[in-house]
MDTraj code that builds the backbone (N, CA, C; nanometers):
import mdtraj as md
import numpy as np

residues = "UNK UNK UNK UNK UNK UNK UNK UNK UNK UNK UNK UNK UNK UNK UNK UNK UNK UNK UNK UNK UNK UNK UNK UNK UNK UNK UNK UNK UNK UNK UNK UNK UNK UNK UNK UNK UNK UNK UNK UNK UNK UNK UNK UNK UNK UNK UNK UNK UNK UNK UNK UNK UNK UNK UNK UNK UNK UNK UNK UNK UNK UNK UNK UNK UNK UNK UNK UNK UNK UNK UNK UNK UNK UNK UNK UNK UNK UNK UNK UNK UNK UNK UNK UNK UNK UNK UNK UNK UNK UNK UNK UNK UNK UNK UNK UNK UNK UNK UNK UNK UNK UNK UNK UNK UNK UNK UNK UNK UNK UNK UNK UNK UNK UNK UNK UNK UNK UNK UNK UNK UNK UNK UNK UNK UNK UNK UNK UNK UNK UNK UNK UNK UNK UNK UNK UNK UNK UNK UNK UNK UNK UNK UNK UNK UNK UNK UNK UNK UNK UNK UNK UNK UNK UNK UNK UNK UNK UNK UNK UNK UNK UNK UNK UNK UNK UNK UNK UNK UNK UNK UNK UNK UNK UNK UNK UNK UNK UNK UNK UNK UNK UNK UNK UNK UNK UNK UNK UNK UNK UNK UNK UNK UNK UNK UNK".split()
xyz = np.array([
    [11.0907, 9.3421, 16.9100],
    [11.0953, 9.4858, 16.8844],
    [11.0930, 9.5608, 17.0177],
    [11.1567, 9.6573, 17.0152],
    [11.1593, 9.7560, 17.1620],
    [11.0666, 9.8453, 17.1959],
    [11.0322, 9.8479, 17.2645],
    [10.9861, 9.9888, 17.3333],
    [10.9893, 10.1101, 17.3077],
    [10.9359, 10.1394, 17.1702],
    [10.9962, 10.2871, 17.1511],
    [10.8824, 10.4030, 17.2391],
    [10.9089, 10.4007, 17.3746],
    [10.8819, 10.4948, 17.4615],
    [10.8975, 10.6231, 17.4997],
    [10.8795, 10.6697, 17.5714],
    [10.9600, 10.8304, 17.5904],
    [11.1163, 10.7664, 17.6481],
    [11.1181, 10.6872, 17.7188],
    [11.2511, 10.6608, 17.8014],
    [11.3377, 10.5801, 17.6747],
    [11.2915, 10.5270, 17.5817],
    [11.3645, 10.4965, 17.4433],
    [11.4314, 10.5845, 17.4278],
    [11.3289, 10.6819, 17.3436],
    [11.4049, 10.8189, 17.2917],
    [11.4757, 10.9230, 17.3781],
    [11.4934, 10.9210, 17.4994],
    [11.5434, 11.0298, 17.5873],
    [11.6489, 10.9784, 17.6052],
    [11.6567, 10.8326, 17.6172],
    [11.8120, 10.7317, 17.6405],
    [11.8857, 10.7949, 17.4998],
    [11.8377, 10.7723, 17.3917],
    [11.8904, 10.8030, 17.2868],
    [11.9519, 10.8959, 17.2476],
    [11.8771, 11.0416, 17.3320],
    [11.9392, 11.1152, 17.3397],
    [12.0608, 11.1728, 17.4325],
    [12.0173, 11.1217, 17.5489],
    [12.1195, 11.1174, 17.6603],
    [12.2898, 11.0784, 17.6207],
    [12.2499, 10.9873, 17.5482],
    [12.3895, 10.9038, 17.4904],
    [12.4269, 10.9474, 17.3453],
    [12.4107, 11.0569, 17.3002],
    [12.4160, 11.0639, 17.1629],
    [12.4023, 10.9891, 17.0532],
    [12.3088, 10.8811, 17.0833],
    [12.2694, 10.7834, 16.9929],
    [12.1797, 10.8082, 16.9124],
    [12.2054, 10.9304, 16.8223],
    [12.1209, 10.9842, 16.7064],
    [12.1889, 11.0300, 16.5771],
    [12.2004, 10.8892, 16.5122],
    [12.2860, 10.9130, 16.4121],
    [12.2129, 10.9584, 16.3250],
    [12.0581, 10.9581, 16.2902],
    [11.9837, 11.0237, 16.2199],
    [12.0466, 11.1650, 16.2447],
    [12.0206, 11.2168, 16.3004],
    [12.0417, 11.3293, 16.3677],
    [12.1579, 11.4477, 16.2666],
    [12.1146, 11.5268, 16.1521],
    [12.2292, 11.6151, 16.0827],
    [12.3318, 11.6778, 16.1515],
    [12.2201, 11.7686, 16.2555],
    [12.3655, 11.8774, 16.3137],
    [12.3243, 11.9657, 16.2887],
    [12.2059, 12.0044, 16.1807],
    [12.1773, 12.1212, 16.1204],
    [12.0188, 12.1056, 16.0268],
    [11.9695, 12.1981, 15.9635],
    [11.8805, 12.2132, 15.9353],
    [11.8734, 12.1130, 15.7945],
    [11.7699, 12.0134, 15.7776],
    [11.7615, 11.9099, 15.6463],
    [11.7775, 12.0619, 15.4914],
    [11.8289, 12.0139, 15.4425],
    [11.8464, 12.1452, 15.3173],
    [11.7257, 12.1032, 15.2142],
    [11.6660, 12.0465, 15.2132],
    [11.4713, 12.0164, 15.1406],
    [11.3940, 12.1185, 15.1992],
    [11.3801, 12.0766, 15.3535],
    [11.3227, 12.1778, 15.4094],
    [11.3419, 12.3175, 15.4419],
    [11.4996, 12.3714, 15.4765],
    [11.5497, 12.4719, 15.4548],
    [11.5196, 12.5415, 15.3219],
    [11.4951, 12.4828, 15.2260],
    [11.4431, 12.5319, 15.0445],
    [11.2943, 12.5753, 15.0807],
    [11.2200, 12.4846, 15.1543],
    [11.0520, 12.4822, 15.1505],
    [11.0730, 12.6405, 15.2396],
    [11.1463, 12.6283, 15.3945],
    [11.0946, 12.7217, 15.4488],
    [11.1356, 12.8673, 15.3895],
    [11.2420, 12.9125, 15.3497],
    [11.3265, 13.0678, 15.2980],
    [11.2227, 13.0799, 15.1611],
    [11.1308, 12.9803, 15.1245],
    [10.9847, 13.0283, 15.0433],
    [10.8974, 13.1033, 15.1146],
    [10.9123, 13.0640, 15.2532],
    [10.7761, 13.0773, 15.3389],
    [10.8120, 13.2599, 15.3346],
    [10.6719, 13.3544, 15.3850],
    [10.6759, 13.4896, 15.3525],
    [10.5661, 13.5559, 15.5056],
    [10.5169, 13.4647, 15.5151],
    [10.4299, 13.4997, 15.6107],
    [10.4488, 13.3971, 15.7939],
    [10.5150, 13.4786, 15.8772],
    [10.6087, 13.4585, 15.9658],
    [10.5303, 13.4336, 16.1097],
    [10.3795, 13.4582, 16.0617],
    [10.3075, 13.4752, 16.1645],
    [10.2388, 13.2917, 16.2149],
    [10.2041, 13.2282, 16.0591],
    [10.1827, 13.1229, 16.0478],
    [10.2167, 13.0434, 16.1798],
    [10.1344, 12.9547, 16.2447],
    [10.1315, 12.8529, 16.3407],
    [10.2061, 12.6721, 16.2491],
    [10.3037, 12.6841, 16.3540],
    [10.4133, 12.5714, 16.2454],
    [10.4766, 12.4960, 16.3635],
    [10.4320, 12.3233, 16.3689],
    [10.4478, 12.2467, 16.4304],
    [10.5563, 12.1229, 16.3825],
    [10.5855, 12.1000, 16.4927],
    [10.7350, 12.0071, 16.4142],
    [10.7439, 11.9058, 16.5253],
    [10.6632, 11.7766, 16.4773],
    [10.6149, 11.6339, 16.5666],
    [10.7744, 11.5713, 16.6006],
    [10.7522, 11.5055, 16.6780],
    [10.9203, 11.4300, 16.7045],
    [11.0087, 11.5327, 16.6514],
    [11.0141, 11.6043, 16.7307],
    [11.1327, 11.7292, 16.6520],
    [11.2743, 11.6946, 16.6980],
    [11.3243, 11.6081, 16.7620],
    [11.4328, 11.5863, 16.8466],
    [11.4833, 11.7167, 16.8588],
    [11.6192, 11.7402, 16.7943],
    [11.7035, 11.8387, 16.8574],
    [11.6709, 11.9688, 16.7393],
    [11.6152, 11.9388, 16.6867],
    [11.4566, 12.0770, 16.6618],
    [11.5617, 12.1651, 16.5657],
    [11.6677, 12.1793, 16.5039],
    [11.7173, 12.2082, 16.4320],
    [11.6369, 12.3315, 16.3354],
    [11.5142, 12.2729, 16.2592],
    [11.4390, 12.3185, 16.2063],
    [11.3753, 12.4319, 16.2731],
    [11.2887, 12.3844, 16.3850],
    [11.2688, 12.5089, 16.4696],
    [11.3625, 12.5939, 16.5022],
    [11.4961, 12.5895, 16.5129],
    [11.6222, 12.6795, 16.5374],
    [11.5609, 12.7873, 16.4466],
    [11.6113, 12.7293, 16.2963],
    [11.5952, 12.7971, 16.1834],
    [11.5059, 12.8708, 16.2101],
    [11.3484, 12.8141, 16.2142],
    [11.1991, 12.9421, 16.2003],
    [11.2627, 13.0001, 16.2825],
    [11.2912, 12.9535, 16.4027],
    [11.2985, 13.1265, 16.5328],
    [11.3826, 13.2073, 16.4834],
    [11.5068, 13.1844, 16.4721],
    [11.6124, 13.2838, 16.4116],
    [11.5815, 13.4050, 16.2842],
    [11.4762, 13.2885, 16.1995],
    [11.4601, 13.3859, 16.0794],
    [11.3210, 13.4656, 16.1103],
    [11.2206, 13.4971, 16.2213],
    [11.1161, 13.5712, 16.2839],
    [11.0188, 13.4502, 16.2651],
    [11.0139, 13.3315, 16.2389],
    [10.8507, 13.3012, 16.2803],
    [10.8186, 13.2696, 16.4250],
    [10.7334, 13.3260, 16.4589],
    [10.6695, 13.3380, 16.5922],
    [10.6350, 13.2673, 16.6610],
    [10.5355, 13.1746, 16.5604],
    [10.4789, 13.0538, 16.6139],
    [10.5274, 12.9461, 16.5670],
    [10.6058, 12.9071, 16.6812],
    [10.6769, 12.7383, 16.6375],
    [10.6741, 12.6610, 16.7412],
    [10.6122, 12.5513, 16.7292],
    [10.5816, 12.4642, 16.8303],
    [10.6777, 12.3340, 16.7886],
    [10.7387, 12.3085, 16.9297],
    [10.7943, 12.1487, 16.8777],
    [10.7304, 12.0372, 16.9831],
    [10.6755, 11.9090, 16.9787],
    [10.6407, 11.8370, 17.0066],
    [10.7689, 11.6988, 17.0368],
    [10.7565, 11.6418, 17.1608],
    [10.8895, 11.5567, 17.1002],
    [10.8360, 11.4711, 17.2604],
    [10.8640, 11.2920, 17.2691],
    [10.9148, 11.2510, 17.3807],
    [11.0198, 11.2418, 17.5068],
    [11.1296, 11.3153, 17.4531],
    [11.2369, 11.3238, 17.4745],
    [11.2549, 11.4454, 17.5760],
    [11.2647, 11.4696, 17.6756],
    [11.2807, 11.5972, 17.7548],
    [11.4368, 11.6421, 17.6902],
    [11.4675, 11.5383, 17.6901],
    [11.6716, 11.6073, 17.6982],
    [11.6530, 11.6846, 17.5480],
    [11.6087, 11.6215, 17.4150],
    [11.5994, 11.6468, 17.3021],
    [11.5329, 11.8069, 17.2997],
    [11.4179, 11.8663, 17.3603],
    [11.3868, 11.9703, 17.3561],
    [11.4696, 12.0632, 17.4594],
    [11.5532, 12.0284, 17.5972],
    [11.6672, 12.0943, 17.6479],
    [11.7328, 12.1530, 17.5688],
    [11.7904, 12.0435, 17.4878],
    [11.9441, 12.0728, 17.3489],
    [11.9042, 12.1877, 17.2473],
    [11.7258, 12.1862, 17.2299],
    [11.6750, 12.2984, 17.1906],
    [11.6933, 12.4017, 17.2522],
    [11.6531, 12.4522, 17.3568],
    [11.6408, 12.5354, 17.4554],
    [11.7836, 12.5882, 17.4935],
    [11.8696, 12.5336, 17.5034],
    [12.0593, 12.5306, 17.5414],
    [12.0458, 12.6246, 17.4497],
    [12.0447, 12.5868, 17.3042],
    [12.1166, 12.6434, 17.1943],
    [12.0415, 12.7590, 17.1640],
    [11.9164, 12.7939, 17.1829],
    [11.7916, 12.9102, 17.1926],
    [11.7412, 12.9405, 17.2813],
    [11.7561, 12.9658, 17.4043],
    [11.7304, 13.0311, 17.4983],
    [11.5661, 13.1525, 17.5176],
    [11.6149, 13.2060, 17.4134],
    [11.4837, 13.2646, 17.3966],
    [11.3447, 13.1636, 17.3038],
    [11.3454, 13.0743, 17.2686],
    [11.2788, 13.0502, 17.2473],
    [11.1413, 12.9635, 17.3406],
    [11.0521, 13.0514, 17.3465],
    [10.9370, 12.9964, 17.3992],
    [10.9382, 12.8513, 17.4926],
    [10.9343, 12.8663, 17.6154],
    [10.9261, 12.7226, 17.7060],
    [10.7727, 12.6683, 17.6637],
    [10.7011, 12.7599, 17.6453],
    [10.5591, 12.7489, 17.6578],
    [10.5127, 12.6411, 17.4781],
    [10.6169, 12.6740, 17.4138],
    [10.6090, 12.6030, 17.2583],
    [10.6825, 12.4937, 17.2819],
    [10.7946, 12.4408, 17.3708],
    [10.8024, 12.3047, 17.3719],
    [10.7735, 12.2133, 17.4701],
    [10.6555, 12.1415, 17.3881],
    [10.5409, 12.0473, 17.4654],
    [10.6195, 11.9033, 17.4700],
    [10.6580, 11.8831, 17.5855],
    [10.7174, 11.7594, 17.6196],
    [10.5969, 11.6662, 17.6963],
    [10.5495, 11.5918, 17.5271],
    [10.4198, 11.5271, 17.5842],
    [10.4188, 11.3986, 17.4042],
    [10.3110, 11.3446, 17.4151],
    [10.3300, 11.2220, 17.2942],
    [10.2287, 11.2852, 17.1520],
    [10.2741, 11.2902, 17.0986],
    [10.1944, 11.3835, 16.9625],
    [10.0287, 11.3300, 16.9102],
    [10.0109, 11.1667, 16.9697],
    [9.9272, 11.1543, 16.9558],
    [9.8103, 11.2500, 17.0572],
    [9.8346, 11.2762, 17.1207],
    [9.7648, 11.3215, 17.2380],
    [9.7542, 11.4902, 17.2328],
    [9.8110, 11.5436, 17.1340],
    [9.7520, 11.6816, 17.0837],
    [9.6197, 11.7021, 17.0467],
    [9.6154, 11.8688, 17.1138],
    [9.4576, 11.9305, 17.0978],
    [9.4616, 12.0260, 17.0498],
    [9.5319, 12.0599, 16.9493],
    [9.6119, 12.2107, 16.9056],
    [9.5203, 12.1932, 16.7184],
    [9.5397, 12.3203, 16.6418],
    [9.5706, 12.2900, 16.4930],
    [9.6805, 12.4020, 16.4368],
    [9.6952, 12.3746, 16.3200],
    [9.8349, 12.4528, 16.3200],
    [9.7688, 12.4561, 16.1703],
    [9.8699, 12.6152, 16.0868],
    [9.8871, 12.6187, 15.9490],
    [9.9955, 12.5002, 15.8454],
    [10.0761, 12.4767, 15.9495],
    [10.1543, 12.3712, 15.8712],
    [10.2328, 12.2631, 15.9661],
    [10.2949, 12.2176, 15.9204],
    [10.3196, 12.1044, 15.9938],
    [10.4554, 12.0338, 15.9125],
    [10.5696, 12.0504, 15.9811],
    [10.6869, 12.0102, 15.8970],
    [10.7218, 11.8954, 16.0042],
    [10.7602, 11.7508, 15.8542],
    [10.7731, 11.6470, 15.9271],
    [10.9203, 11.6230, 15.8951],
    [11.0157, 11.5984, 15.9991],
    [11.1372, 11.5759, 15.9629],
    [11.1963, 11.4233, 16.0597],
    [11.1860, 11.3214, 16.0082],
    [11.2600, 11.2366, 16.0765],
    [11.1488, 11.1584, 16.1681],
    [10.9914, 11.1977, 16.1790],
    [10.9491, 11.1544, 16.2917],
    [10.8395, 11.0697, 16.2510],
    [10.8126, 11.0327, 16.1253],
    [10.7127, 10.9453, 16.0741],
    [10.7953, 10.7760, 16.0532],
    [10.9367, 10.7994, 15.9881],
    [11.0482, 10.6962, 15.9969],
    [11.0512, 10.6245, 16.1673],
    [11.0293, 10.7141, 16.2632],
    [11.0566, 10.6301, 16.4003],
    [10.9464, 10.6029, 16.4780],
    [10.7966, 10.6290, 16.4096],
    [10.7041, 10.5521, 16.4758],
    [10.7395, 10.4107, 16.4414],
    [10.6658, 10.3211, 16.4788],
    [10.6211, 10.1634, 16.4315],
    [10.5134, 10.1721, 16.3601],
    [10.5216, 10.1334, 16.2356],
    [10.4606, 10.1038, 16.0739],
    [10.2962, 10.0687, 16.1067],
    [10.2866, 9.9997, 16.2622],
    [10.1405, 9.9817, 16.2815],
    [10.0494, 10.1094, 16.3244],
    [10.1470, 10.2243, 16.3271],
    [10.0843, 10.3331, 16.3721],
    [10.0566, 10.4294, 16.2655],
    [10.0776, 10.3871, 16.1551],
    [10.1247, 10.5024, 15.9996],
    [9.9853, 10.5543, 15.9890],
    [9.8656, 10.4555, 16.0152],
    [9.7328, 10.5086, 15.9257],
    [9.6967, 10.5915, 16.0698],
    [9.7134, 10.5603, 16.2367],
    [9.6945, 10.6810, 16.3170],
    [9.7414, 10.8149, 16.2369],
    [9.9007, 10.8084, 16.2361],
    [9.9859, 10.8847, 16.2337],
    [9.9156, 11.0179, 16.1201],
    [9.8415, 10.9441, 15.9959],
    [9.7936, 11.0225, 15.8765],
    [9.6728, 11.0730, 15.9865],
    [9.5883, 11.0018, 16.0150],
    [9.4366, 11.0940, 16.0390],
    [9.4690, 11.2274, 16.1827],
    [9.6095, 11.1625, 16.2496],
    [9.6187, 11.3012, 16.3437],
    [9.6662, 11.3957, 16.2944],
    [9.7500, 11.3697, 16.1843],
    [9.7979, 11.5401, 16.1046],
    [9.6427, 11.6146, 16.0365],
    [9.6102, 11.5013, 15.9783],
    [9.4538, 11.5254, 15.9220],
    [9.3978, 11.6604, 16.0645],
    [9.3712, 11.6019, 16.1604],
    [9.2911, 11.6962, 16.2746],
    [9.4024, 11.7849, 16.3430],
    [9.5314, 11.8191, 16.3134],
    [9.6342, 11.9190, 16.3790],
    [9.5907, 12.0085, 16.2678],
    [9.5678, 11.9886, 16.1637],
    [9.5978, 12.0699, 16.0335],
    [9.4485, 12.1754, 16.0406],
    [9.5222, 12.3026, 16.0253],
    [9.3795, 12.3860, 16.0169],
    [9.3308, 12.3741, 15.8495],
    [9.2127, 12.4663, 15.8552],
    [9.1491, 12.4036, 15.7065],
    [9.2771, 12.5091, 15.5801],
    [9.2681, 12.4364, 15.5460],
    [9.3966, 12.5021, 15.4034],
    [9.5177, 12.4485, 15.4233],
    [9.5783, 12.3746, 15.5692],
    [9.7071, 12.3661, 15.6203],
    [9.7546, 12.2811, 15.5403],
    [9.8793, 12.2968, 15.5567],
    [9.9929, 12.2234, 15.4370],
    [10.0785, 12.1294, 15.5818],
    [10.1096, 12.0307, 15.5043],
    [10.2315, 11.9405, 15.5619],
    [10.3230, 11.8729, 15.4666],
    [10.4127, 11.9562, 15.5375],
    [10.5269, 11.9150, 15.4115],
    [10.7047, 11.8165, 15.5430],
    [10.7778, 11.7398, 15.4094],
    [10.8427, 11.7196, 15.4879],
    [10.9459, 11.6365, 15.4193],
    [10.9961, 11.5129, 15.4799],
    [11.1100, 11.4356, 15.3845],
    [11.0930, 11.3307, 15.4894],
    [11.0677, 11.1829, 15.3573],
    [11.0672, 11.0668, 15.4249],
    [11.1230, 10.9584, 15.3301],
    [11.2135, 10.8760, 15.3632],
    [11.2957, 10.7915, 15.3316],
    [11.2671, 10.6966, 15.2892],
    [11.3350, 10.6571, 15.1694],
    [11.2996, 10.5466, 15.0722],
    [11.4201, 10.4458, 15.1480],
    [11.3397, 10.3442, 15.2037],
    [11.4216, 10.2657, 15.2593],
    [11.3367, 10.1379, 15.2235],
    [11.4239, 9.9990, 15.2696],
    [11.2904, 9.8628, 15.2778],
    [11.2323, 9.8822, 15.4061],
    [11.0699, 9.8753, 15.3319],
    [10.9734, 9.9171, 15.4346],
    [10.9716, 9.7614, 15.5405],
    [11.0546, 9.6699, 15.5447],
    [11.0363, 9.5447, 15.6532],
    [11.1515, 9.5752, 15.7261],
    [11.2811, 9.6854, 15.6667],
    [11.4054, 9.6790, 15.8032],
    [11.3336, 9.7586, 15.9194],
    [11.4466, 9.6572, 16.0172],
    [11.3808, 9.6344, 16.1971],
    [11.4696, 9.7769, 16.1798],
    [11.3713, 9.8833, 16.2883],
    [11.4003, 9.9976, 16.2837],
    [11.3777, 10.0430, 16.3906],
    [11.4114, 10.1608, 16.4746],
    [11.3858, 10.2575, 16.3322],
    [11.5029, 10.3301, 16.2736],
    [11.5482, 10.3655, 16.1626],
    [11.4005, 10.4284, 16.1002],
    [11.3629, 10.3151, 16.0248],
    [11.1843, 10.2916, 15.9957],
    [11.1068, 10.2624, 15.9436],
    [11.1023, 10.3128, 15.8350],
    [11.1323, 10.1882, 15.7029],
    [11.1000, 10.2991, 15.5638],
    [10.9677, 10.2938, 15.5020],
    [10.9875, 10.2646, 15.3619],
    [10.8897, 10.2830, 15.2541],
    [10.9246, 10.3193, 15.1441],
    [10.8832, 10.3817, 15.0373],
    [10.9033, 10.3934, 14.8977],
    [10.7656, 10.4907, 14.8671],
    [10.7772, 10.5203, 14.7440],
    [10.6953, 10.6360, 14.7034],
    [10.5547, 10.5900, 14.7014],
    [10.5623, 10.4485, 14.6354],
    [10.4271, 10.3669, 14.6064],
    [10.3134, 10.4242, 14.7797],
    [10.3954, 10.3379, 14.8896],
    [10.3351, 10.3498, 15.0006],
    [10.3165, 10.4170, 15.0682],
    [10.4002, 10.5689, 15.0097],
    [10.3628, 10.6660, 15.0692],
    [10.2285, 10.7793, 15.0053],
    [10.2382, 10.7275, 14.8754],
    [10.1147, 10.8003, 14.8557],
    [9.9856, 10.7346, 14.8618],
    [9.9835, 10.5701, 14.8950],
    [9.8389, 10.5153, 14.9402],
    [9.8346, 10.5087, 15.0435],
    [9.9156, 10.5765, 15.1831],
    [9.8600, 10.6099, 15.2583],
    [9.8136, 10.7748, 15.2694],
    [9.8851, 10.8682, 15.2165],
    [9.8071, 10.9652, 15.2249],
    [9.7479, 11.0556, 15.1405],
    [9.7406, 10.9231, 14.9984],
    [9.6203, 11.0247, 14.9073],
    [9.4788, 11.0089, 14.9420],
    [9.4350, 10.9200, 15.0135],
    [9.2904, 10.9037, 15.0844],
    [9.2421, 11.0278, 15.1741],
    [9.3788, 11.0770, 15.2231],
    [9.3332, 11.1438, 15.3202],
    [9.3615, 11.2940, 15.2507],
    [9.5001, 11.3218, 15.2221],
    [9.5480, 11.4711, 15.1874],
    [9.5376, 11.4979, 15.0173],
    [9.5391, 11.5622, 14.9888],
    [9.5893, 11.6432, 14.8682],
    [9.7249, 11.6532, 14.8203],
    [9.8267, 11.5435, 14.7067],
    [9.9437, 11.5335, 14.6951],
    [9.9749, 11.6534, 14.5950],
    [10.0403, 11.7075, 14.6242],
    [10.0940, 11.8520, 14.5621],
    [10.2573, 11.8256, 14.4874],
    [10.3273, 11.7614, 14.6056],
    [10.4720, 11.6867, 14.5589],
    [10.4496, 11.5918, 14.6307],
    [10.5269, 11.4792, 14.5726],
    [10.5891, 11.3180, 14.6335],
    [10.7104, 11.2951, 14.5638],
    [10.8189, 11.3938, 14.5386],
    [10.9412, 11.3485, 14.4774],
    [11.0518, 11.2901, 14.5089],
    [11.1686, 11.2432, 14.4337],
    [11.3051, 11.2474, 14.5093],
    [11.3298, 11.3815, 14.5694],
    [11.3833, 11.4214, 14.6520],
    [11.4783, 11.5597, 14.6971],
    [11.5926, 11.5387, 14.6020],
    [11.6053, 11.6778, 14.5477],
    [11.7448, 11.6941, 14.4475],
    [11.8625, 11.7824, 14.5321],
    [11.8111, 11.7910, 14.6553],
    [11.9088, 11.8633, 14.7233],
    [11.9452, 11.7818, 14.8642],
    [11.9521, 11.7206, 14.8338],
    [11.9861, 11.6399, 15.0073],
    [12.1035, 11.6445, 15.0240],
    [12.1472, 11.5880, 15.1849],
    [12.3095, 11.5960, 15.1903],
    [12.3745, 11.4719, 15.1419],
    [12.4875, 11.4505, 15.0920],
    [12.5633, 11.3677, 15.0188],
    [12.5243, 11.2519, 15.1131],
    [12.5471, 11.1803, 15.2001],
    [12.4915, 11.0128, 15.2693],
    [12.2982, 11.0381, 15.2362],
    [12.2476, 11.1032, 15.2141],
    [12.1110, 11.1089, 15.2274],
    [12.0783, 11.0817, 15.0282],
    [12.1963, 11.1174, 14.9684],
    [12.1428, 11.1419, 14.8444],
    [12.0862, 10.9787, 14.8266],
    [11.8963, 11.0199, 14.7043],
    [11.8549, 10.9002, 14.6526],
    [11.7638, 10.8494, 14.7448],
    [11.7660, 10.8706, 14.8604],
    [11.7240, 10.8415, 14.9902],
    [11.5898, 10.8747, 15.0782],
    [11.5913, 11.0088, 14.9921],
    [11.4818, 11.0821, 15.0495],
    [11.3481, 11.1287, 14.9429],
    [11.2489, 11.0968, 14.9799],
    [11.1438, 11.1959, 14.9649],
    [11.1011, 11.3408, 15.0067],
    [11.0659, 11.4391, 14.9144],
    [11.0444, 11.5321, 14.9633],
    [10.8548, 11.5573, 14.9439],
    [10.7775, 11.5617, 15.0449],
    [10.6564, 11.6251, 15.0267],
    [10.6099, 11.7050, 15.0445],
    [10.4699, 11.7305, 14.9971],
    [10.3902, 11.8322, 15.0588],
    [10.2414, 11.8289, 14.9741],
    [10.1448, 11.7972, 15.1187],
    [10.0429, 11.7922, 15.1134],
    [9.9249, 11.8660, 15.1456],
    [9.8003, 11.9122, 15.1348],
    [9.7311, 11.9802, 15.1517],
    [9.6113, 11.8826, 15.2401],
    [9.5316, 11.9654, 15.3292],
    [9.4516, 11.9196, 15.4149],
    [9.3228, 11.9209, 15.2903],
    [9.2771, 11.8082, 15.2794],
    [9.1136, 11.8163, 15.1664],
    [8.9937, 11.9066, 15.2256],
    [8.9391, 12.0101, 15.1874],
    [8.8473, 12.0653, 15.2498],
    [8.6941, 12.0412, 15.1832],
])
top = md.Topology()
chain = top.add_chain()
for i, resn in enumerate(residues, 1):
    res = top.add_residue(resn, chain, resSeq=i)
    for name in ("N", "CA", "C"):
        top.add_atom(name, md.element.get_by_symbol(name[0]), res)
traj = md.Trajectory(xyz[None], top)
């Protein structure tokens, strides 16, 4: 298995080797956020690569959007395409190593490209990013949880025994709106921090 390092993912990006990668905003989450009403909200987006999502919040007024990512080039391609958006919000640093909490926390693509030995970290640090009430919502892929990855899958079973111990399951569904190669594919969630 490789090295999935910062110099992994920055190669990856360097070379356009992100076929994950839409082009555009996931349309699950695009549904979750044009719900959202309150613009002020603190909203973090872990492995954000080319931050798509964050495009979206800035464009439509939310203020506070933080993206987190290994990748320097990946938060550039952000920055290229948004200019105004905040240098000071993209933290080119490893997500475990956050000291921040946030109202929500949208996961797109970045729980699939840890390594599977990191999943039960991965739950207790959203656990401590998450302020008390915070929601994390997101879309994660029903794939076989043993293909050499990433992405790293799973199925619904394993996604809710890892984080009904910890969160509050609100949804764990299929997405009925995904893009046509994604259809069947995806989970859509959203969880609540237990207070």
């Amino acid at each position: 298995m490789e090295n999935l390092d910062a110099s992994y993912w920055d190669n990856r990006y360097k070379n356009n080797d992100d076929r994950w990668d839409l082009g555009e905003i996931s349309p699950p989450i695009k549904t979750f956020i044009d719900q959202l009403t309150n613009k002020s909200i603190r909203i973090l987006i872990p492995g954000g690569g080319n931050s798509y999502e964050a495009e979206y919040l800035f464009n439509n007024g939310f203020t506070n959007v933080y993206v987190v990512d290994l990748s320097a080039t990946a938060l550039q391609n952000l920055k290229l395409r948004v200019p105004q958006f905040p240098q000071a919000h993209l933290m080119h640093c490893n997500f475990f190593e956050l000291d921040l909490t946030f109202d929500l926390i949208i996961e797109q693509t970045f729980f699939c490209a840890l390594q599977p030995n990191l999943r039960n970290e991965y739950v207790l640090k959203m656990q401590s990013l998450l302020a008390n009430k915070g929601t994390l919502v997101g879309v994660l892929f029903i794939l076989p949880l043993d293909k050499q990855g990433p992405p790293f899958g799973g199925n619904k079973a394993v996604y809710s025994n890892l984080f009904e111990p910890v969160f509050e399951i609100q949804i764990l569904e299929k997405c009925y709106n995904s893009i046509e190669s994604r259809r069947g594919k995806e989970l859509f969630f959203k969880l609540h921090h237990k207070t």
